[in-house]
N, C-alpha and C positions, 0 to 999 in steps of 0.2 A: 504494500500500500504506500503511496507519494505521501510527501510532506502535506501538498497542494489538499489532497484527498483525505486527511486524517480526521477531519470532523464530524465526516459522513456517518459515520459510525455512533449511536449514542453513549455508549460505553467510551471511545476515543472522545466524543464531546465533552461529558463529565470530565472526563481525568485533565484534559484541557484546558476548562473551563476553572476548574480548582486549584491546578499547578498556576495558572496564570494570576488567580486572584490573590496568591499566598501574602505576595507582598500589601494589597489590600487592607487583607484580614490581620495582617501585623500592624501597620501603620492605624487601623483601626483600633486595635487591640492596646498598644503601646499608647495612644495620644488617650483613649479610656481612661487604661490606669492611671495617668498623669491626673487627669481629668477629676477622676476621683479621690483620690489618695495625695495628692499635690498640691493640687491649686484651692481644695476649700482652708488650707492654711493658710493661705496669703490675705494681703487686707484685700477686702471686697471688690474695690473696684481694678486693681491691678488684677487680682484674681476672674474677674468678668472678659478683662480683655484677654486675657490668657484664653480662657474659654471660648470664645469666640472663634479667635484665633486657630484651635486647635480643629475646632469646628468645620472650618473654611478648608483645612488642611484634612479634613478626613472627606469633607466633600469633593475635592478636588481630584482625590482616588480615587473615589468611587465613582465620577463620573468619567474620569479617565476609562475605567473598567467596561463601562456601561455600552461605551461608544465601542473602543477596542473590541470588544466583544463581538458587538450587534454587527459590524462590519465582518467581522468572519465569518457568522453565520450567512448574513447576504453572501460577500465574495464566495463562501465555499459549501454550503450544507444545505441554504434555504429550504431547512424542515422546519415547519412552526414551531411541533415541540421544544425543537432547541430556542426558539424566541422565547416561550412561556416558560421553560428552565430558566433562564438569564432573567428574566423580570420578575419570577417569583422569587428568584435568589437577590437578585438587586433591592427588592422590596423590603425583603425578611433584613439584609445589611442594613438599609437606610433608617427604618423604624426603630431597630437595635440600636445602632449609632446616637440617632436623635434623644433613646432613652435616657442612654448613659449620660446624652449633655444634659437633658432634664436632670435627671439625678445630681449631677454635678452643680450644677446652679442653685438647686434646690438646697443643697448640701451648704454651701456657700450665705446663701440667705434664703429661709423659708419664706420669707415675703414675696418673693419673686408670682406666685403662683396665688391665687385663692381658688379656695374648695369649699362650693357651697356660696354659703353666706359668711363664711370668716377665711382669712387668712391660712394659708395652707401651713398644717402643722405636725399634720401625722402621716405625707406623702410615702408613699413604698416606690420600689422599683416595679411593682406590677402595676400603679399608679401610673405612673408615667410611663409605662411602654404602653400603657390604654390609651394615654393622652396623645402619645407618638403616633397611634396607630390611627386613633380618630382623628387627627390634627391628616395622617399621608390620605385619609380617604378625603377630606373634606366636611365630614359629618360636623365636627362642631356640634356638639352638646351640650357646652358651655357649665357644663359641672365641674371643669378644673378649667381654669382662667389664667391666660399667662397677664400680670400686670404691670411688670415692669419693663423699660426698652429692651433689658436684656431678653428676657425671656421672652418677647415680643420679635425680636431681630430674631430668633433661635426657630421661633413658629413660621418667622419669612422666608430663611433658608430652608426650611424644614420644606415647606410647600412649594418653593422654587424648583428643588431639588427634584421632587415630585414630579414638576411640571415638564421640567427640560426632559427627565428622562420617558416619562412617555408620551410626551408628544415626539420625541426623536425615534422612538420605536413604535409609535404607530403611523407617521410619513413613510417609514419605511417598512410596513406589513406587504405592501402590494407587491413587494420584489420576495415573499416567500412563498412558499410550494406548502399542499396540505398534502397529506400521504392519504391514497387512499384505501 
């Protein structure tokens, strides 16, 4: 089997698809920990910019990934399934990513957020990956509320991040193949 041809395969896709994200899922992994265990020591607002920061820097992978990707499945595979593996896995990354920065912010200042009718104070990590998750669909239920700019800037990346990637993977749906 060619270089050219290695994708074709879903088995060769996976393994592709994982070896190529590794550095991702590090750079993910690594700006996390910071994220968590780091920066809620620092004063607040150097701690915010940090956050941010690391933010923009784990986005910036992951869209690298996202594109890199989509384009080899066009150039070389255009089998759906492989589109809907890369977006479900993009998705499962992005929402994960955005928790940890929720968590981190949160960590930092419980003000950032209100829950309910008061002040957020007993937030979890299953909290905010709920929040992540309704924030990447759009739903908006408005029972966890970001209120301050940071946590606010964090919701715009959050839905930006969203947007760029599927609407870049759905301009580009008509150039894949369904199996039949």
């Amino acid at each position: 089997m060619s270089k050219e041809k290695d994708i074709e395969t879903t088995t060769a896709f996976y393994g592709q698809l994982f070896n190529s994200s590794n550095y991702v899922i590090a750079v993910v992994l690594i700006a996390s920990a910071v994220q968590l265990y780091l920066v809620p020591k620092l004063e607040t607002s150097i701690a915010e910019i940090i956050l941010i920061c690391l933010t923009i820097t784990k986005i910036g992978f992951i869209i690298a990934l996202a594109f890199n990707q989509l384009m080899k499945i066009i150039g070389q595979s255009h089998i759906l399934i492989h589109v809907l593996t890369l977006f479900g896995y993009l998705i499962a990354l992005i929402v994960i990513s955005f928790s940890v920065d929720y968590c981190a912010l949160y960590l930092i200042e419980s003000s950032h957020f209100k829950y309910g009718d008061n002040p957020a104070t007993t937030l979890s990590f299953f909290d905010m990956f709920y929040f992540s998750l309704i924030t990447f669909s759009s739903v908006g239920y408005g029972d966890i509320v970001p209120i301050s700019i940071t946590a606010k800037t964090l919701v715009i990346l959050e839905v930006t991040v969203r947007f760029f990637v599927l609407v870049f993977g759905i301009a580009n749906v008509n150039r894949i193949k369904v199996n039949k």
